[in-house]
C-alpha positions as CSV (number, residue, x, y, z in Angstrom):
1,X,-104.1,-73.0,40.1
2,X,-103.2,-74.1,36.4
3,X,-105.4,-75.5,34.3
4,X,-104.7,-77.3,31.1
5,X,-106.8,-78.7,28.2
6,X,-105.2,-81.8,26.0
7,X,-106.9,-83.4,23.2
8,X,-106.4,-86.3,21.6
9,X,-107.6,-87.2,18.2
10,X,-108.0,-90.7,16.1
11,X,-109.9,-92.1,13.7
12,X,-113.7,-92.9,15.4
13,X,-113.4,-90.2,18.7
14,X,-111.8,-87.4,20.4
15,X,-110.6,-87.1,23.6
16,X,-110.5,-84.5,25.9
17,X,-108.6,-84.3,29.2
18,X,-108.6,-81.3,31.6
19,X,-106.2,-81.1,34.3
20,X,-105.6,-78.6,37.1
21,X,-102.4,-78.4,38.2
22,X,-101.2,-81.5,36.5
23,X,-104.0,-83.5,38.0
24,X,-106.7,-85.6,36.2
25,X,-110.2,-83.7,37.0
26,X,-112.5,-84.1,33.8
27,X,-112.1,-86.3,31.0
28,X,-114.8,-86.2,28.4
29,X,-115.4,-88.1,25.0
30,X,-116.9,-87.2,21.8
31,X,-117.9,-90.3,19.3
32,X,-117.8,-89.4,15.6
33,X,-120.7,-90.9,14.8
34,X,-122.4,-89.1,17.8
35,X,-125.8,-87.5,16.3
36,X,-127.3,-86.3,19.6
37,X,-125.4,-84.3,22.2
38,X,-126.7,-81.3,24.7
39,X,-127.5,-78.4,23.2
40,X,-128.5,-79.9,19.5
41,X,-132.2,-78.4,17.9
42,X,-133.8,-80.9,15.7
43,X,-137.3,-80.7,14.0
44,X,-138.9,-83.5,15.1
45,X,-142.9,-85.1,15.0
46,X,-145.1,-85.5,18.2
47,X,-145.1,-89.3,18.6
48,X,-148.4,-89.6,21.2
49,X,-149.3,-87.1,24.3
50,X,-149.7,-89.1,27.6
51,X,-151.9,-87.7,29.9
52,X,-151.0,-89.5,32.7
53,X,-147.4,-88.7,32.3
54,X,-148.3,-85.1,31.3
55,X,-145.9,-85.4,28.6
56,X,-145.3,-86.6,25.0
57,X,-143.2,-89.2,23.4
58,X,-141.4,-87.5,20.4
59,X,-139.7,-88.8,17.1
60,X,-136.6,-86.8,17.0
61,X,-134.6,-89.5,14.5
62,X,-133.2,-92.0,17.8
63,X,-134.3,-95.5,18.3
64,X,-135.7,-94.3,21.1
65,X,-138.5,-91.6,21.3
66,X,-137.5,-88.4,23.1
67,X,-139.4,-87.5,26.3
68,X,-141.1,-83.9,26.2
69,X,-143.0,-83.2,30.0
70,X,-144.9,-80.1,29.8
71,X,-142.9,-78.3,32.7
72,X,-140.3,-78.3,29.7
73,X,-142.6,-76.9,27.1
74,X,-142.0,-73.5,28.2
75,X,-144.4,-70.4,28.7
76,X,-144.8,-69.6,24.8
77,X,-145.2,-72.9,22.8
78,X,-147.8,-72.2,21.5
79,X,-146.1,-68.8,19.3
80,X,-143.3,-71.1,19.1
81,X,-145.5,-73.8,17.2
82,X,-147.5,-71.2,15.3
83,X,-144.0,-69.9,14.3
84,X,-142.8,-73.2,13.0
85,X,-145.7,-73.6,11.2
86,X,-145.7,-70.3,9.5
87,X,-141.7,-70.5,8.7
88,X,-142.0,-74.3,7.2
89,X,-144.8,-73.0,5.0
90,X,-142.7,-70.2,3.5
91,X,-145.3,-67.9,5.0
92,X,-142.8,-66.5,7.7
93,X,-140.0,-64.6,6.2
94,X,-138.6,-62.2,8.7
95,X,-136.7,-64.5,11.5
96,X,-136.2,-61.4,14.5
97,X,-139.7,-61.5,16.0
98,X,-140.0,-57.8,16.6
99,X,-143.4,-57.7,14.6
100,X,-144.5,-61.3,15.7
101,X,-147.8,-61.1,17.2
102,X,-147.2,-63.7,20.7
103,X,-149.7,-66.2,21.9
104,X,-150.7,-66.3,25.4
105,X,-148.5,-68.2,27.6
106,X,-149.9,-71.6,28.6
107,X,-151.5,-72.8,32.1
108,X,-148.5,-73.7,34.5
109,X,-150.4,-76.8,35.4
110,X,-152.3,-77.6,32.3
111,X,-152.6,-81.0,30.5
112,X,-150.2,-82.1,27.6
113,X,-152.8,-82.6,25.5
114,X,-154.6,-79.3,25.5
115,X,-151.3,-78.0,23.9
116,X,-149.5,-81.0,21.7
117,X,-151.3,-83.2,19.2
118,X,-150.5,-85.7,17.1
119,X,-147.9,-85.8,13.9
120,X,-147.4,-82.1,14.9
121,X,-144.0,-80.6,14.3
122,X,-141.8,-78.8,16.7
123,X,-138.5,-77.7,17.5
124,X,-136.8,-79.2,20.7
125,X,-133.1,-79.1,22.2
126,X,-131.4,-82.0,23.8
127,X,-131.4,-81.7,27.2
128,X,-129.9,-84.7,28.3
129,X,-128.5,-87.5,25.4
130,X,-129.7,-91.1,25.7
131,X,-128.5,-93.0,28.8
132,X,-128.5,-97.0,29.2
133,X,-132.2,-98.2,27.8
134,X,-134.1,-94.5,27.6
135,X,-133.8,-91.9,24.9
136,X,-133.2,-88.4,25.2
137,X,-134.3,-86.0,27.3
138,X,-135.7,-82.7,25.3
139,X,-137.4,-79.4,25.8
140,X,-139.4,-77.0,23.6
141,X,-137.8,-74.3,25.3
142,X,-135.3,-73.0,23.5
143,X,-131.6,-71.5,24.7
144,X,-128.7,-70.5,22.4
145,X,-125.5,-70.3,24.7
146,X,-122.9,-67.7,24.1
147,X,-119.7,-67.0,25.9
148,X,-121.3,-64.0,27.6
149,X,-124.8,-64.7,27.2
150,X,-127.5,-67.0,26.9
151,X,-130.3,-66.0,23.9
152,X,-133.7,-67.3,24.7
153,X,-136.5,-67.2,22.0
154,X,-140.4,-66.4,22.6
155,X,-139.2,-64.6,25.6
156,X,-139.2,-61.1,27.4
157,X,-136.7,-61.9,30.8
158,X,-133.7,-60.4,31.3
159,X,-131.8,-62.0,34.4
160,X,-127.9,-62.4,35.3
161,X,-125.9,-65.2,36.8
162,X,-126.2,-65.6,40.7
163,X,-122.6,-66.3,40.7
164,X,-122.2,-62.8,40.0
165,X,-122.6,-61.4,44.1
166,X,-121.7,-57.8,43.3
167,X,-125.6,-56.1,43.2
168,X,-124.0,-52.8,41.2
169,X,-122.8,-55.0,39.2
170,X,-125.6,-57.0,38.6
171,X,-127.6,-53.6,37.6
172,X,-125.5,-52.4,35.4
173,X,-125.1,-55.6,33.0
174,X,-129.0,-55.7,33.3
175,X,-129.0,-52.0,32.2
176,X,-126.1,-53.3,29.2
177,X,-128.4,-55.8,28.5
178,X,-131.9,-54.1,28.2
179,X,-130.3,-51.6,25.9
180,X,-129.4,-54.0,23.0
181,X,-131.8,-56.9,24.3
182,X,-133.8,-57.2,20.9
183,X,-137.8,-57.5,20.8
184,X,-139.4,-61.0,21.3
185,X,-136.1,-62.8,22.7
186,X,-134.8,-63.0,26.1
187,X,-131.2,-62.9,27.4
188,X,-129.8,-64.3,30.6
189,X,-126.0,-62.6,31.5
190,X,-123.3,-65.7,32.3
191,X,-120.8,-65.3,35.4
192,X,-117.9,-64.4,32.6
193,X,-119.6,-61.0,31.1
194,X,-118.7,-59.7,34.9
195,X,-116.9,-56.6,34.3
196,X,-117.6,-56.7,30.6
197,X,-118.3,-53.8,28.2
198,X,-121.2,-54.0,26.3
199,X,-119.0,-54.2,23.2
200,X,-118.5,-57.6,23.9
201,X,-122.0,-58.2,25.0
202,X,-123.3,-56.7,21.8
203,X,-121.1,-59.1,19.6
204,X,-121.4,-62.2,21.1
205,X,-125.7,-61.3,21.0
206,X,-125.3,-60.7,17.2
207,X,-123.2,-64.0,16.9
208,X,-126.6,-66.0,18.2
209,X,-128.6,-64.0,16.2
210,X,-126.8,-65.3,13.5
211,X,-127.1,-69.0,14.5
212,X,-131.2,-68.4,15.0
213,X,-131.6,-67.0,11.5
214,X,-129.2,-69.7,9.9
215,X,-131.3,-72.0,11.7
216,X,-134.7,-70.6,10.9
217,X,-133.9,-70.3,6.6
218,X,-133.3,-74.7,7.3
219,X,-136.5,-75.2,8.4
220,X,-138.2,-74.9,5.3
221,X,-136.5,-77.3,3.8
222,X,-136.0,-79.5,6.6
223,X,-137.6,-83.2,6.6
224,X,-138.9,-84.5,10.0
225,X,-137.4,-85.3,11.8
226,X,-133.7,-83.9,11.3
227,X,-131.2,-81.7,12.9
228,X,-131.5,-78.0,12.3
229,X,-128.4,-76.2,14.4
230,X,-125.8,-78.4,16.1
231,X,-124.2,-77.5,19.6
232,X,-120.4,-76.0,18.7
233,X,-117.8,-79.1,18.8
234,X,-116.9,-80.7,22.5
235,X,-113.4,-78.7,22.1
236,X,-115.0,-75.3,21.4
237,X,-118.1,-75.9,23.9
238,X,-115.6,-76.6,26.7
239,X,-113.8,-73.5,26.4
240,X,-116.5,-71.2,26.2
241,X,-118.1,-72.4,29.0
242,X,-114.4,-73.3,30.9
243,X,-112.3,-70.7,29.9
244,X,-110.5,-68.1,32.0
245,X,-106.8,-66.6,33.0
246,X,-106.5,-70.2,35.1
247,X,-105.5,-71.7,31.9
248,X,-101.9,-72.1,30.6
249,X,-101.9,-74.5,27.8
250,X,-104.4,-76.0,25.4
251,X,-102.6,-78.7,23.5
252,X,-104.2,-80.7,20.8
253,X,-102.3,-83.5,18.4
254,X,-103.9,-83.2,15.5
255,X,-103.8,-80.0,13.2
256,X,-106.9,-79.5,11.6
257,X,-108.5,-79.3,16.0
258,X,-105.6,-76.9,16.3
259,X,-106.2,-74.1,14.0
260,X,-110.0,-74.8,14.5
261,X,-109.2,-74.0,18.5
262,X,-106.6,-71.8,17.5
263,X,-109.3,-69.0,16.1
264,X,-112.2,-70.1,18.8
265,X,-109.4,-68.9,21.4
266,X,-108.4,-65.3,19.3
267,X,-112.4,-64.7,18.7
268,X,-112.9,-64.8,22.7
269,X,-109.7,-64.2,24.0
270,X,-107.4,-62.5,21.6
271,X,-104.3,-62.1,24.4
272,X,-104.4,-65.7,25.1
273,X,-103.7,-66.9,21.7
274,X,-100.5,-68.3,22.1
275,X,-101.1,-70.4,24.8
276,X,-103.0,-72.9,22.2
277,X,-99.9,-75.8,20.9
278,X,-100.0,-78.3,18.5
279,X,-98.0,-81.2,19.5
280,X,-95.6,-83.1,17.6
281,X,-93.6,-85.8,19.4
282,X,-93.2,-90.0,18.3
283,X,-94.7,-90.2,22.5
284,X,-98.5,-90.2,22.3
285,X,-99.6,-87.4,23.8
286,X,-101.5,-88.7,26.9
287,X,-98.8,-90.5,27.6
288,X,-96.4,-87.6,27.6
289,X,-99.0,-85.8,30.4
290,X,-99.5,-88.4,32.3
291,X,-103.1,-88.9,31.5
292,X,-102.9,-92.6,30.8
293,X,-101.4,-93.7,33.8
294,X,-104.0,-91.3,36.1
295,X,-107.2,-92.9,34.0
296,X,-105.6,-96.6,34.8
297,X,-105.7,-95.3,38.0
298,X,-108.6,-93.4,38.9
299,X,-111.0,-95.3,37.2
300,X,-110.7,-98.4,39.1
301,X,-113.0,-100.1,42.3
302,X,-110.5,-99.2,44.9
303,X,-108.8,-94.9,44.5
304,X,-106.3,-94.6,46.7
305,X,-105.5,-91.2,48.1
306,X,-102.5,-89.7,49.9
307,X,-101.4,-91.1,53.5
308,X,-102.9,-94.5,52.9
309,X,-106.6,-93.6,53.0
310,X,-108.4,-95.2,49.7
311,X,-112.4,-94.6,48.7
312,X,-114.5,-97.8,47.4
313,X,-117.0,-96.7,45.0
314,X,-119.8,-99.1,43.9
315,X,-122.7,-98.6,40.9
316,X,-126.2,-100.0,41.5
317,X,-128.9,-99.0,39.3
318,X,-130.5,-97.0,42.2
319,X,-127.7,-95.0,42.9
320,X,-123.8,-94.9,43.9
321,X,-122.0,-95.5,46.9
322,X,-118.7,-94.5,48.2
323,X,-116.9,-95.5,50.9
324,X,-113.9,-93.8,52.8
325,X,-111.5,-96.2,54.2
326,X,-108.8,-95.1,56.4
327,X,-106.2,-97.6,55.3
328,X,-102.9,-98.2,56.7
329,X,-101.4,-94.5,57.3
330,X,-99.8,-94.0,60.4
331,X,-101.7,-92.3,63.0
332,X,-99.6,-89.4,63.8
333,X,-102.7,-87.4,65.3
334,X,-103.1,-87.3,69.0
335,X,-106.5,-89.1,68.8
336,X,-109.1,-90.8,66.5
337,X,-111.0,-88.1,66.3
338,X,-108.5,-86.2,64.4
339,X,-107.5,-88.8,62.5
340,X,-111.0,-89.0,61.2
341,X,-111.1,-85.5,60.3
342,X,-107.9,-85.6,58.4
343,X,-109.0,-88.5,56.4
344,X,-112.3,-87.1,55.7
345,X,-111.1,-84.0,54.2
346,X,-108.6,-85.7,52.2
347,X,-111.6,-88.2,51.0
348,X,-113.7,-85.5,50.6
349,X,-111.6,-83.8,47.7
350,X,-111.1,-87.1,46.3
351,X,-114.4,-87.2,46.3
352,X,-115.2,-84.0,44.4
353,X,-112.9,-84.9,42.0
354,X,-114.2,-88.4,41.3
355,X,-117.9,-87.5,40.3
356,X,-116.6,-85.1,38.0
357,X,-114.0,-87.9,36.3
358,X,-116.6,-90.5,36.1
359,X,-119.5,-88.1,35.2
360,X,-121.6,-89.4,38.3
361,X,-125.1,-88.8,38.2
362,X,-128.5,-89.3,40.7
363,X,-128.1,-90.4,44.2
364,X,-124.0,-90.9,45.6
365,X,-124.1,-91.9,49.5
366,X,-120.5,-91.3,50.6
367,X,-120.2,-93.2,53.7
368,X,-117.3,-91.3,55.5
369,X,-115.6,-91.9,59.2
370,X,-117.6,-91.2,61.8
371,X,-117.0,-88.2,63.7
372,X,-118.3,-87.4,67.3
373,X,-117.9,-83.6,67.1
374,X,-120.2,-81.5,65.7
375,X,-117.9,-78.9,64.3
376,X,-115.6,-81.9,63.0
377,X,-119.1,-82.9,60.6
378,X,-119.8,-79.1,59.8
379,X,-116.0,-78.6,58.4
380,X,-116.1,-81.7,56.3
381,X,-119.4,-80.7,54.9
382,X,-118.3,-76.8,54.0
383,X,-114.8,-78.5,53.0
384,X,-116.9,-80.7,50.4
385,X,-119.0,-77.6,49.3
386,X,-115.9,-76.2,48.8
387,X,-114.5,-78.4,46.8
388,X,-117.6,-79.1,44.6
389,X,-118.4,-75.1,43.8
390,X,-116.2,-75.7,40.2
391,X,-118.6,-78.3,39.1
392,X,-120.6,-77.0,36.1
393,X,-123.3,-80.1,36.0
394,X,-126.1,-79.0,39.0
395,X,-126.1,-80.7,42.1
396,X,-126.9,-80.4,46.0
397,X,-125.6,-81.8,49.2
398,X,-127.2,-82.5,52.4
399,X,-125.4,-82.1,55.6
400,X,-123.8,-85.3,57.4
401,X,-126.2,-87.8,59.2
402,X,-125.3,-89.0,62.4
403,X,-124.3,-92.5,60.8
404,X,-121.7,-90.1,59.2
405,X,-123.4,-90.7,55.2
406,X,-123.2,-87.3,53.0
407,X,-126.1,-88.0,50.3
408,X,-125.6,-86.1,46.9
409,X,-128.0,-85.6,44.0
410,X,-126.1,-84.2,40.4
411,X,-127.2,-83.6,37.7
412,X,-126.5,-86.2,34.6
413,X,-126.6,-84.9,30.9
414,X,-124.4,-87.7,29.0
415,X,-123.4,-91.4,29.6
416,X,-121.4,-91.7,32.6
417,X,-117.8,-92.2,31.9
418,X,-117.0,-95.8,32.7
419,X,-113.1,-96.4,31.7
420,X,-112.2,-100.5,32.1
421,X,-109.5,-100.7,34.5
422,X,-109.5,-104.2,34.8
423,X,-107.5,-106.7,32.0
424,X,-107.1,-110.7,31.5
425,X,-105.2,-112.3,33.7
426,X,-101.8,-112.9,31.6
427,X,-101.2,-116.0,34.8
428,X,-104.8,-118.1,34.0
429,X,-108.2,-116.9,34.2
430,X,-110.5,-114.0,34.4
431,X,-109.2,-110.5,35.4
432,X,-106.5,-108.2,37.5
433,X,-105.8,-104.8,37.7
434,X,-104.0,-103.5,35.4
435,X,-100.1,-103.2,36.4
436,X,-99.5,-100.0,36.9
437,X,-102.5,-100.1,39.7
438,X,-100.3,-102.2,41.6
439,X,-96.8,-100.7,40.7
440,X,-98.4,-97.1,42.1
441,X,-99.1,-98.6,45.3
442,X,-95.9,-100.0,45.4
443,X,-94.4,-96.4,44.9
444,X,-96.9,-95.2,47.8
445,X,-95.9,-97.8,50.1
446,X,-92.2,-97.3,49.4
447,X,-92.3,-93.7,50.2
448,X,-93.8,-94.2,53.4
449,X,-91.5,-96.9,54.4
450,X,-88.5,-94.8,53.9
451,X,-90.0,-91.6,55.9
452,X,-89.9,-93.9,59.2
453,X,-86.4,-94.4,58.2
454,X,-86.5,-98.1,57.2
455,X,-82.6,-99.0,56.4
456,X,-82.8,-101.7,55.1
457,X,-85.5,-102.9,52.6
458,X,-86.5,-105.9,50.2
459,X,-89.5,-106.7,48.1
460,X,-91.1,-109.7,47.3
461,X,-93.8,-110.1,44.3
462,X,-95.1,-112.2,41.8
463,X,-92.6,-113.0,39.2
464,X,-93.9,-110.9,36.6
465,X,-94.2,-107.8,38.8
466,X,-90.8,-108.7,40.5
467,X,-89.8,-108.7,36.6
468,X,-91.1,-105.3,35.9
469,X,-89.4,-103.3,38.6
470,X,-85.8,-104.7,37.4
471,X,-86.0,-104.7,33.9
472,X,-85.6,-101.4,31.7
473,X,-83.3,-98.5,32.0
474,X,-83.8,-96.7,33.8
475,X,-85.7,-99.3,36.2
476,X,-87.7,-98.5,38.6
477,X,-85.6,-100.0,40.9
478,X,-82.6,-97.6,39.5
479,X,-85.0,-94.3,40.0
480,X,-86.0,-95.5,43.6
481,X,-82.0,-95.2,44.2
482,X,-81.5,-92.4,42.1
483,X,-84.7,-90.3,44.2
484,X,-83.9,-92.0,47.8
485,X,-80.0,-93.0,48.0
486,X,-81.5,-97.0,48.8
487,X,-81.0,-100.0,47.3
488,X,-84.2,-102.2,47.7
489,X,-84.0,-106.2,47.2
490,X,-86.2,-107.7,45.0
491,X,-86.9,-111.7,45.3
492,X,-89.8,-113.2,42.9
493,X,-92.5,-115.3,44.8
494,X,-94.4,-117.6,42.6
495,X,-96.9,-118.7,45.2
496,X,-98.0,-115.1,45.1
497,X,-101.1,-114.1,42.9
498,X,-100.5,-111.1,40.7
499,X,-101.6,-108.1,43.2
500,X,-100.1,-109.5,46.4
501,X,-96.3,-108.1,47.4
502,X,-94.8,-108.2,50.8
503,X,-91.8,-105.2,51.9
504,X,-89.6,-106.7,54.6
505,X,-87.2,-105.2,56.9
506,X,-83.1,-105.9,57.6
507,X,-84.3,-109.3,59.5
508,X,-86.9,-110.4,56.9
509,X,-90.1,-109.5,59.1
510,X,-92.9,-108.4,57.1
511,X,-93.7,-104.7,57.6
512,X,-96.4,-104.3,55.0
């Protein structure tokens, strides 16, 4: 398994594109203008505590008030808010907390308004950034995240990933840990410290000790509300949560991004150094990876898969819906039954790979084949497990009903990513898909054609698609030759609309 990082740069965003072995699997954006992002701390001004909510409406500096519940307040607020108070008054010099005197922790199922009041300041961190009509989601509980560890302030617990299966393991980084842990904050280990010294524990712990006290001297300066400490760029945060020996090239196109990446990659990773590249070519760079092409085509309605099979995926405001179609393959499988299965699992890494593209979030109902066996259901569900376990964002999936529907819940920190597939119809009015939706399954259908061993073959298509595939050089036309040693006939039909195309056999029947 190879994994690559490319980044594209321009004026107003970045782009970033992860593949795994040379396939599309996460594409994420960053706006330069973006102001609130997961992970940012901003010092922002209780709005009004609602009781019957049990949470507060808060003025972090967004058009729309942040939303603070009191599950997300955390044990200590009330030393946190004492703290603020003491540090924006110059009264509070020394930042480590080892001779802070703590508050009592607050009633797990108290009331907001015994602990928040009015025009009262405090520092939150964006959980989740503004989606559709509703503002950010925040929490008073905050978490400074390393590459090895997590640094959480007003706190005393020491606990380690439960990725990391290994119980000696787990003891000794807990025994790493407790040793250089310092007083007042608490430290949770990440799967990546396995195997780690505490060298590289202890230097990562001092680097977020560094970004609390930088943040802490701000806020006695700092107007309300503002941003104290931002999260690390989208580049450097992907890497230190991301990176590992699966990855074999980190390629960026602009320079500035590359020696910025260039010394994030030496500080965690010295050995790996040179697998960070700056490109250079005339070719834009997601068009020389074939990114362009897979987002035109993975973003649409209708994804199709290998042999035929295709998903449907819908958005309603209540949730998403996908549904596995079976398509047009050839049923080489001695019954439907396997058939269903095969399609299934195919579907179901489709699947996986799709809610990480788009960024799903909520409810997805994926409405797959029915199967009648029992076994059949438990190997697509442990197949889609499977095939899910890379997914950073939280999530959880039921077993199959017996109306064949798998219902997933994950979790959704930024916008969904919602690519237009779709463009104006160049023949008259409204939209079509854009061309290279419908050349690809062209290329799919050819391929399958020739495998039954299909002598002869011609083509017919709307002009401008009929157009396309014998114009250029090399045409695609030419590389169908060139790849399988057969000349296909193309005829131009202008009573066809733009997506419809027709191959026909030696005696003109109509095979697809």
């Amino acid at each position: 398994m190879n994994k690559e990082l490319i980044i594209r740069s321009n004026s107003s965003a970045i782009d970033f594109a992860l593949l795994k072995d040379g396939k599309l699997i996460e594409l994420h954006k960053e706006d330069n203008d973006s102001n609130f992002a997961v992970g940012d701390i901003y010092i922002a001004k209780i709005r009004k505590a609602i009781p019957g909510l049990n949470a507060a409406f808060v003025n972090v500096g967004y058009e729309k008030d942040g939303f603070l519940h009191y599950h997300d307040l955390g044990p200590q607020v009330s030393s946190l808010l004492k703290f603020i108070k003491r540090v924006s008054t110059g009264k509070q010099k020394d930042y480590s907390l080892k001779n802070y005197h703590f508050e009592d922790d607050i009633d797990k199922d108290g009331s907001i308004t015994d602990v928040l009041k009015s025009n009262q300041s405090i520092l939150v961190q964006i959980v989740k950034e503004p989606i559709s009509t509703k503002g950010p989601r925040i929490s008073s509980e905050l978490s400074f995240a390393g590459r090895y560890i997590v640094l959480v302030p007003f706190s005393n617990r020491i606990s380690v990933s439960q990725k990391i299966e290994n119980k000696e393991e787990k003891d000794r980084l807990k025994r790493l840990v407790k040793s250089i842990r310092p007083k007042g904050f608490g430290i949770i280990v990440r799967t990546v410290a396995e195997g780690k010294k505490v060298a590289d524990l202890d230097k990562d712990l001092q680097n977020l000790m560094n970004r609390w006290t930088g943040m802490c001297k701000k806020l006695h300066k700092a107007s309300t509300p503002s941003k104290v400490l931002g999260e690390l760029n989208r580049a450097n945060s992907l890497l230190r949560d991301m990176f590992n020996d699966t990855f074999t090239s980190i390629c960026t196109d602009e320079e500035a991004l590359y020696t910025q990446i260039k010394d994030y990659v030496s500080e965690i990773s010295p050995d790996r150094e040179s697998i960070v590249k700056q490109y250079q070519s005339n070719v834009p760079i997601f068009e020389k990876f074939g990114i362009e092409r897979q987002i035109k085509t993975g973003f649409g309605k209708t994804v199709s898969i290998s042999k035929g099979a295709y998903l449907v995926i819908e958005h309603t405001e209540a949730m998403h819906v996908i549904d596995v179609n079976s398509g047009n393959r050839s049923n080489k499988a001695k019954n439907q039954e396997e058939t269903a299965l095969e399609v299934n699992l195919i579907s179901a890494t489709e699947v996986a790979r799709q809610l990480r593209l788009r960024d799903m979030g909520g409810i997805i109902v994926v409405d797959f084949i029915d199967m009648s066996k029992a076994e059949n259901r438990k190997a697509l569900f442990n197949h889609l497990r499977d095939e899910m376990s890379d997914d950073r964002a939280k999530h959880k999936i039921l077993p199959p009903t017996k109306f064949g529907l798998i219902q997933i819940t994950r979790q959704r920190v930024r916008p969904e990513m919602n690519i237009k597939t779709r463009e104006k119809n160049p023949n008259g009015n409204g939209e079509i898909e854009a061309p290279i939706v419908v050349i690809n399954k062209i290329n799919a259908d050819l391929q399958k054609l020739i495998k039954k061993d299909h002598k002869k073959l011609s083509i017919t298509a709307h002009p401008f698609v009929a157009a396309y595939l014998t114009k250029g050089i090399p045409s695609p036309r030419s590389k169908w030759f060139f790849d399988h040693k057969r000349w296909v006939k193309i005829l131009p039909r202008d009573a066809y609309t733009y997506l419809e195309y027709h191959f026909h056999d030696q005696n003109g029947d109509v095979i697809i």
